[in-house]
C-alpha positions in Angstrom: -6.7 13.1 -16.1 -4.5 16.5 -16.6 -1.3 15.6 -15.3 0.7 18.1 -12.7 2.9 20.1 -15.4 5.9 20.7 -12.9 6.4 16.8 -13.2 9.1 15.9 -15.8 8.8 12.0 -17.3 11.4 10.8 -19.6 13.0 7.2 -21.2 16.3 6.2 -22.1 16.4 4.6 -25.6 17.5 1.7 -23.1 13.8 1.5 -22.0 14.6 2.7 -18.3 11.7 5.3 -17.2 12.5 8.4 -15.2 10.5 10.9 -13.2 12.2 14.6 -11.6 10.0 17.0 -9.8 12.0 20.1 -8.8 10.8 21.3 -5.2 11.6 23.7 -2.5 9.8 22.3 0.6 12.6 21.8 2.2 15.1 23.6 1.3 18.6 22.1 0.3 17.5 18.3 0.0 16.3 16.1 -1.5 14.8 12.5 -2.7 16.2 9.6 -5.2 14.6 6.4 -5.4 15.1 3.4 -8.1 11.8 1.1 -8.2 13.1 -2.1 -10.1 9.6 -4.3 -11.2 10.6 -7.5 -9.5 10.3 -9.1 -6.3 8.9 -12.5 -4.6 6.8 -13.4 -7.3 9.5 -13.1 -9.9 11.3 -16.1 -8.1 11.1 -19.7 -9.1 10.7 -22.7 -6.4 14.1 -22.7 -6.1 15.2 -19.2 -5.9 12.6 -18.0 -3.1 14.0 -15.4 -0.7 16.6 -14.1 -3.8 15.0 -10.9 -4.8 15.2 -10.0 -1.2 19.0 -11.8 -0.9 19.9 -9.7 -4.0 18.4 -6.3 -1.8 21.4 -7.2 1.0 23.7 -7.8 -1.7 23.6 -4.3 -3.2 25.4 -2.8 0.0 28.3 -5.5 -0.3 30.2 -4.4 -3.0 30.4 -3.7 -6.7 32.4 -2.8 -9.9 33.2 1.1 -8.2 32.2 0.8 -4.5 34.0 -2.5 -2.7 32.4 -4.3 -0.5 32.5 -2.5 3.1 33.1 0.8 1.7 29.0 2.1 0.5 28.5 2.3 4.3 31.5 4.7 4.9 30.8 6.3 1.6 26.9 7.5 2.6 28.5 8.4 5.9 31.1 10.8 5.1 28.5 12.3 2.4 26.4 12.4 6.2 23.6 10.4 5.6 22.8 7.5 7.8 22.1 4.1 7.0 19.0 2.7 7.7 17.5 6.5 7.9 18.7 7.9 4.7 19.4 4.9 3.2 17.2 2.1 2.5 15.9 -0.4 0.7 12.6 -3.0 0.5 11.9 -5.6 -1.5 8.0 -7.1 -1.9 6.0 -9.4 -4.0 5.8 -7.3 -6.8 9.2 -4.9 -6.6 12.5 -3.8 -5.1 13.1 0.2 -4.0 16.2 1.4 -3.2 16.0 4.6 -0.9 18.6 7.7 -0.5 17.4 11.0 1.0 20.4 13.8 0.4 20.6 16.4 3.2 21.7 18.4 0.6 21.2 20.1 -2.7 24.9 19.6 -3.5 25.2 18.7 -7.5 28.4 15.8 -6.8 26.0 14.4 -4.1 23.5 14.0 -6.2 25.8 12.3 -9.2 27.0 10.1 -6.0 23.1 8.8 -5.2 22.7 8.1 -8.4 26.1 6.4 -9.0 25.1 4.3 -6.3 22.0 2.9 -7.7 23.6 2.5 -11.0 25.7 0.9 -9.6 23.3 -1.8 -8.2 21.5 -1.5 -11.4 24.2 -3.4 -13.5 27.5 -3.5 -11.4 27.2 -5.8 -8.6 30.1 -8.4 -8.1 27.8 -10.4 -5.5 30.8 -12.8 -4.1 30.9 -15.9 -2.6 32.0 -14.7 0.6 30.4 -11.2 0.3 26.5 -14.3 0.0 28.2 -16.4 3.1 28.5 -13.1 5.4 25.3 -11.6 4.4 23.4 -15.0 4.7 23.9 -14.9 8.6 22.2 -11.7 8.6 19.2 -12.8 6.4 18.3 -15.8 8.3 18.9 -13.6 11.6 16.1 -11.2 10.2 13.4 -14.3 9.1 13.9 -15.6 12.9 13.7 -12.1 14.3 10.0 -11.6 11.6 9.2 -15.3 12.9 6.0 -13.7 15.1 2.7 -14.5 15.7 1.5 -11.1 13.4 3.2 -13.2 10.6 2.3 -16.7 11.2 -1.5 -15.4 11.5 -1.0 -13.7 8.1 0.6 -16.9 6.7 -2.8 -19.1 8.0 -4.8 -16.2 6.3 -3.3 -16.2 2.8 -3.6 -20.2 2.8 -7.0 -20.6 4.0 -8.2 -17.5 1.3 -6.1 -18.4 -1.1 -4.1 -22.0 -1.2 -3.0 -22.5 -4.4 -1.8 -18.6 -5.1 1.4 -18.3 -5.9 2.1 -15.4 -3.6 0.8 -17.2 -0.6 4.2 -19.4 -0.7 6.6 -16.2 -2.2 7.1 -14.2 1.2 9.8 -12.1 0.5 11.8 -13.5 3.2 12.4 -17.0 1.7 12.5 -20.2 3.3 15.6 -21.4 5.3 16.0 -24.2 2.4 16.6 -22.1 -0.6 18.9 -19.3 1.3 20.8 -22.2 2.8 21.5 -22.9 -0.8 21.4 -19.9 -2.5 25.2 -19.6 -4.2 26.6 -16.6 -5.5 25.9 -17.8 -9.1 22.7 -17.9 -8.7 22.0 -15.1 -7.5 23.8 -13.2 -10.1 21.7 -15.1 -12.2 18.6 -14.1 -11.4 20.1 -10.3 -10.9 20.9 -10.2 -14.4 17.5 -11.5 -15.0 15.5 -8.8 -13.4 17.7 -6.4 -12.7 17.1 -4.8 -16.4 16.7 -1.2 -18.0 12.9 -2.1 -18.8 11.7 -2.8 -15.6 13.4 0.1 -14.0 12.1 3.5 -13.1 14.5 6.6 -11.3 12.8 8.8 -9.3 14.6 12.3 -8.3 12.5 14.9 -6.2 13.9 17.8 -4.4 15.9 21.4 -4.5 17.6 20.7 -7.8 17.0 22.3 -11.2 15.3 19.7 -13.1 17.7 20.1 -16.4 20.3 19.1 -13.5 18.7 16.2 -12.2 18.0 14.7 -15.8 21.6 15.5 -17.1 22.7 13.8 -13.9 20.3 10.8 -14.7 21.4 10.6 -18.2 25.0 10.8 -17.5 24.1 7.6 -15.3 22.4 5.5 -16.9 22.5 6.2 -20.5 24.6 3.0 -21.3 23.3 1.1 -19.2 22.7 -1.8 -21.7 19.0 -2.9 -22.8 18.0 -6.3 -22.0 14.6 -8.1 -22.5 12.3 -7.6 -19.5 10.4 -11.0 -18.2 6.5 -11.3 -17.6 5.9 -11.1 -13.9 4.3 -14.8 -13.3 1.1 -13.7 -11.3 0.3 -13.8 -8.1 -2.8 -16.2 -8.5 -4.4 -18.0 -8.9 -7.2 -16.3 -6.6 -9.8 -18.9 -6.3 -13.1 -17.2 -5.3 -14.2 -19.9 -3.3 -17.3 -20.0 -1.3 -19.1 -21.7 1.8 -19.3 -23.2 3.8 -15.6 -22.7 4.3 -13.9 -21.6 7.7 -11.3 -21.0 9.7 -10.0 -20.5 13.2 -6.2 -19.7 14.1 -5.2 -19.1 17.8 -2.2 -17.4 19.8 -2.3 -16.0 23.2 -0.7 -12.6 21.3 -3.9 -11.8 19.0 -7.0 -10.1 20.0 -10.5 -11.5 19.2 -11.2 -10.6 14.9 -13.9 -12.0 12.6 -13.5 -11.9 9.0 -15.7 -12.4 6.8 -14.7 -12.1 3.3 -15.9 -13.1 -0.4 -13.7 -12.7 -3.8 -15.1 -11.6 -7.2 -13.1 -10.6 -10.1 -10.6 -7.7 -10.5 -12.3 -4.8 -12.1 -10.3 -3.4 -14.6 -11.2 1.0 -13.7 -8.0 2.9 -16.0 -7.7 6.0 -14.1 -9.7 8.7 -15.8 -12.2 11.7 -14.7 -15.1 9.6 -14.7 -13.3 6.6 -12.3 -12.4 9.3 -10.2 -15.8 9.9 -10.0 -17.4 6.9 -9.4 -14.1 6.3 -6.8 -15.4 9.3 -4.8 -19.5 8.1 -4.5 -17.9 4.8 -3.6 -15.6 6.4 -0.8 -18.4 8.3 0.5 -20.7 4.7 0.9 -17.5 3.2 2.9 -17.7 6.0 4.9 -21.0 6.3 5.9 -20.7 2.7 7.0 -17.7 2.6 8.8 -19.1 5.6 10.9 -22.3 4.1 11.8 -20.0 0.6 12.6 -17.8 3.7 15.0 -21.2 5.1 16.7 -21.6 1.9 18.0 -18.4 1.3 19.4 -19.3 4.6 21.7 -22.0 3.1 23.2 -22.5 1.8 26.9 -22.0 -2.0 26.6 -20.6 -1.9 22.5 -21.0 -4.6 21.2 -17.9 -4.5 19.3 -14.5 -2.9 19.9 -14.2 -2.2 15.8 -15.7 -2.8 12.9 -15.1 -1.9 9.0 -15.8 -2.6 5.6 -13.6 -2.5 2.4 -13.3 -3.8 -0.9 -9.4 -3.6 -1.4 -8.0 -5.0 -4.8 -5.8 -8.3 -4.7 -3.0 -7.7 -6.8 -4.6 -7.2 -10.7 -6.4 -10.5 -10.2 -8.9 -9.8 -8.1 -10.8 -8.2 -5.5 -12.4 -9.3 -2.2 -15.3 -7.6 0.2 -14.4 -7.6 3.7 -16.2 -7.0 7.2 -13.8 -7.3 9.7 -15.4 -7.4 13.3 -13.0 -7.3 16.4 -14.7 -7.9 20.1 -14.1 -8.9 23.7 -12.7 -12.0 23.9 -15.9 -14.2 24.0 -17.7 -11.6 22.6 -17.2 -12.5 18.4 -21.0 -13.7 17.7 -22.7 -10.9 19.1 -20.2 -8.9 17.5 -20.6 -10.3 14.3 -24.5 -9.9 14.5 -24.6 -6.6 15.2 -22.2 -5.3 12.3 -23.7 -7.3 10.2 -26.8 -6.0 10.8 -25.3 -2.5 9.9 -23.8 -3.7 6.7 -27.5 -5.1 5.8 -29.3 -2.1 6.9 -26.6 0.7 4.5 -27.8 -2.0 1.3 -31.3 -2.0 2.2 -32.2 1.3 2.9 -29.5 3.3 1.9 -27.9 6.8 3.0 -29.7 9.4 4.3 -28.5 13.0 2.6 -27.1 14.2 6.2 -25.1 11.7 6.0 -23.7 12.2 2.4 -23.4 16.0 3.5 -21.0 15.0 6.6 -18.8 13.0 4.0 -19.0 15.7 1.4 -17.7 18.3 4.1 -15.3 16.3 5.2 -13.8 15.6 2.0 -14.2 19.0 0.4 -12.2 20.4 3.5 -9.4 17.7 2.8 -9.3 18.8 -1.1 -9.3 22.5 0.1 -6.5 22.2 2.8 -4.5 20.1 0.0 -5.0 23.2 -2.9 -3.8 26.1 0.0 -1.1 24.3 0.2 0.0 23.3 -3.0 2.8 25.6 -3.5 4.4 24.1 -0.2 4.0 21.0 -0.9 6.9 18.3 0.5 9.2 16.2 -1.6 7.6 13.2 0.4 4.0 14.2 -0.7 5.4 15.2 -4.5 7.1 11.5 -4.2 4.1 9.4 -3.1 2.0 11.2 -5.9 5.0 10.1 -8.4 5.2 5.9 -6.4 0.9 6.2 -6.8 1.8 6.3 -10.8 4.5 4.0 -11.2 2.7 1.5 -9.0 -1.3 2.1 -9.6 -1.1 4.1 -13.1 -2.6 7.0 -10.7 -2.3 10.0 -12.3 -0.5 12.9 -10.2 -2.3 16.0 -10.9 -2.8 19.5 -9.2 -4.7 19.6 -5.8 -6.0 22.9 -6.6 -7.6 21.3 -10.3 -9.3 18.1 -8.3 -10.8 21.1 -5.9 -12.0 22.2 -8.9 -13.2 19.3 -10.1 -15.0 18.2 -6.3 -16.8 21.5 -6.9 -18.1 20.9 -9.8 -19.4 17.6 -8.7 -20.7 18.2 -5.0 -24.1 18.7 -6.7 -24.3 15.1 -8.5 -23.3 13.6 -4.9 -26.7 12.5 -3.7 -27.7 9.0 -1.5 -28.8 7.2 -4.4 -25.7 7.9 -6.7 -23.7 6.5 -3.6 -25.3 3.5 -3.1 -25.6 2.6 -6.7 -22.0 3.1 -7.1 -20.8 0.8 -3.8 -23.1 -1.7 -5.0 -20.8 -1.5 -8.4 -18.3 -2.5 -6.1 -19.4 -4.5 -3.1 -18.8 -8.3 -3.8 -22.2 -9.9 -2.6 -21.2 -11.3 1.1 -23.0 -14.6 -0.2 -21.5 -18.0 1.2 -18.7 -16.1 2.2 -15.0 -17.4 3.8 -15.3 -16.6 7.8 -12.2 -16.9 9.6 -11.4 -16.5 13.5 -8.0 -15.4 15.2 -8.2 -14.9 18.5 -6.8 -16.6 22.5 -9.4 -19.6 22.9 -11.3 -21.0 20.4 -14.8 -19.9 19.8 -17.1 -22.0 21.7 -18.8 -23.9 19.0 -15.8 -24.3 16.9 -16.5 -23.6 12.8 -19.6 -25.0 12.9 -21.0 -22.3 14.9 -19.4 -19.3 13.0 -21.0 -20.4 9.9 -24.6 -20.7 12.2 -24.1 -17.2 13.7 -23.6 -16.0 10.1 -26.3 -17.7 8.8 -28.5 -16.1 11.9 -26.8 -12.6 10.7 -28.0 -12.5 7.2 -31.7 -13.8 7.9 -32.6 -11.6 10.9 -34.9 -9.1 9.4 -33.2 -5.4 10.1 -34.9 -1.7 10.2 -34.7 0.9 8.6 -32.5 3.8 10.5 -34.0 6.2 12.6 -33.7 9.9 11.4 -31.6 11.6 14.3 -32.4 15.6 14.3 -28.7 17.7 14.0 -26.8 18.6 16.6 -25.6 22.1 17.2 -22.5 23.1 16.9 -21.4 24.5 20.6 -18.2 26.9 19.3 -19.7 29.2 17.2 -17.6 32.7 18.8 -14.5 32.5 18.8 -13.3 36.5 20.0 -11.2 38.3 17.8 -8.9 37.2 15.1 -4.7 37.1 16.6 -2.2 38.7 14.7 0.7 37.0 13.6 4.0 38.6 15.3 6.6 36.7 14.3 6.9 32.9 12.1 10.1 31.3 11.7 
């Protein structure tokens, strides 16, 4: 894949990567993130919570900014924390956020002092880890909902012996109890290392300024040997007949029905992009036949989907995802199911490949007339897609190009082969329930009403003539007077 030429990509002879994008859109500002490649996963038993701990520490003092003072610092530079200032911290890594409201050269060495500084000079005190622990355990009871105690039963019944299904970020009231200053040095100085670090600067600098600023930063930063991220498995592909049924009064009725296969290993190239695009246009099609009938009189479903998301670089999983009524999760199930059989059966019809095509051809065209106008936040997520996913940024108006060219291999068969590349057969597959009242029948009926799903004989769809459009006049063309 050509990569976007306006990107600039450098490393320090310390091993810490860098990315600058000079950019206009808008005017005067700008973007600087640090991604460093640890998080959750990275902890042992004993450390859980500390990548996250180590996230609060970096705004409570260090070898140039004590502790108390970042705050006032970012403030009289007129950013605002918690809106310019940020930071996250997940399984896999740790961003630090600053967006500068200006295109001021010193505030740009001051952002990037201030992530060198939490790069390699944090002084993480004893009483700077007893203040900040209050807070910490404040935000795990203030997360402690039923959205996360519903994703906690999900990630142990689909995955029990993973490692990431006991690494939330957050911790566990044990090991931040204990967590001392020491130790989480320790583990700083572990992961926090040249090697696993990548600088990010886009915005309304020259780029020669934004990588003598970076250099100037972080040039002796001192190389250190980066640690294997333990992974996140293992991912069990287990099958049938396995369920599961989780209640509170706070979630609406939702099937799952899922089955794991391996991770498929697809580099990025011209070819995957390919094959990405015929397998987009299959979701598609079967997601909006899933949507027609949640417009019916008396749906039987409020929503439906199908995906095959990856999980981690372990494996992947197919999912149909059914929400109803409550009381209304078999007949819901049935019918998407039904769906799901009918798209691998008999296919795609080409009016429906065409509506996908248009659709995504006008999305490529609207990106490519505006490439030249193009935000720091869309320049940054192309720059976070390759440091996370090895996806290549390149030019809108190239992949237009490139859609073009390709419109004419895009036909129903090319689709479906290329989803069923994908789809992980839904065979003895893991069901789980959430919902307010159990369903009647408990687990023993989900697996039945499955079972009912997958042997009912389907037909094939009925051809629908096309519909005309009703706006074809639309008077005469306005005339811009004024646009400020």
């Amino acid at each position: 894949v050509p990569v976007d030429e306006r990107y600039k990509f450098g490393q320090l002879p310390n091993g810490m990567r860098y990315v600058i994008r000079s950019n206009a859109t808008p005017k005067g500002q700008a973007l600087v993130r640090m991604v460093v490649n640890t998080g959750s996963l990275d902890e042992a038993d004993g450390e859980r919570g500390f990548a996250h701990f180590v996230e609060h520490m970096a705004f409570n003092g260090s070898t140039n900014v004590p502790e108390g003072e970042m705050v006032k610092l970012l403030e009289r530079l007129g950013l605002a924390f918690g809106a310019d200032t940020n930071a996250s911290t997940g399984f896999e890594r740790t961003t630090y956020m600053l967006d500068l409201p200006r295109n001021d050269p010193a505030l740009l060495d001051t952002a990037l002092m201030l992530m060198r500084e939490t790069a390699s000079e944090l002084t993480i005190s004893q009483a700077a880890v007893e203040r900040e622990r209050g807070v910490i355990l404040s935000e795990k009871r203030d997360r402690n909902t039923f959205a996360l105690r519903n994703f906690q039963d999900q990630m142990q019944f689909l995955h029990p012996e993973a490692r990431y299904s006991s690494r939330l970020p957050i911790g566990t009231d044990e090991t931040l109890n204990a967590a001392t200053a020491e130790q989480l040095r320790a583990f700083w100085r572990r992961e926090y290392v040249p090697a696993q670090t990548t600088v990010i600067v886009v915005g309304d600098f020259p780029a020669d300024v934004m990588e003598a600023a970076i250099k100037a930063r972080f040039a002796d930063w001192r190389p250190a040997p980066a640690e294997p991220q333990p992974l996140a498995g293992p991912l069990d592909r287990r099958t049938g007949p396995n369920e599961d049924v989780f209640i509170d009064q706070a979630l609406s009725e939702r099937v799952t029905v899922t089955r794991g296969g391996p991770w498929l290993n697809e580099p990025d190239s011209l070819a995957q992009r390919r094959e990405n695009l015929l397998r987009q246009i299959g979701y598609g099609i079967i997601n909006r036949r899933l949507l027609s009938r949640t417009r019916e009189a008396n749906a039987p479903f409020r929503g439906a989907g199908v995906a095959t998301p990856d999980q981690f670089r372990e494996g992947r999983a197919t999912n149909l995802v059914v929400e109803t009524i409550d009381g209304g999760w078999k007949r819901g199930l049935l019918t998407a199911t039904a769906e799901y059989r009918r798209a691998l059966e008999f296919g795609f019809t080409a009016a429906e490949v065409a509506e996908q095509i248009a659709n995504t051809r006008t999305a490529a065209r609207n990106a490519a007339a505006s490439e030249s106008t193009r935000t720091h936040g869309t320049l940054l997520g192309a720059v976070l897609a390759l440091v996370i996913d090895d996806y290549v940024p390149d030019k809108p108006s190239r992949s237009l190009q490139r859609l073009e060219a390709f419109i004419p291999e895009i036909t129903p068969e090319a689709v479906l082969a290329a989803l069923k590349r994908e789809l992980v057969p839904l065979e003895q597959p893991l069901i789980r329930f959430q919902g307010r009242r159990e369903p009647q029948g408990g687990t023993k009926a989900l697996r039945e009403a499955w079972d009912q799903a997958v042997t009912a004989k389907v037909e094939k769809p009925q051809a629908r003539a096309a519909g005309a459009f009703a706006y074809t006049d639309f008077g005469p063309a306005g005339q811009v007077v004024s646009d400020v």
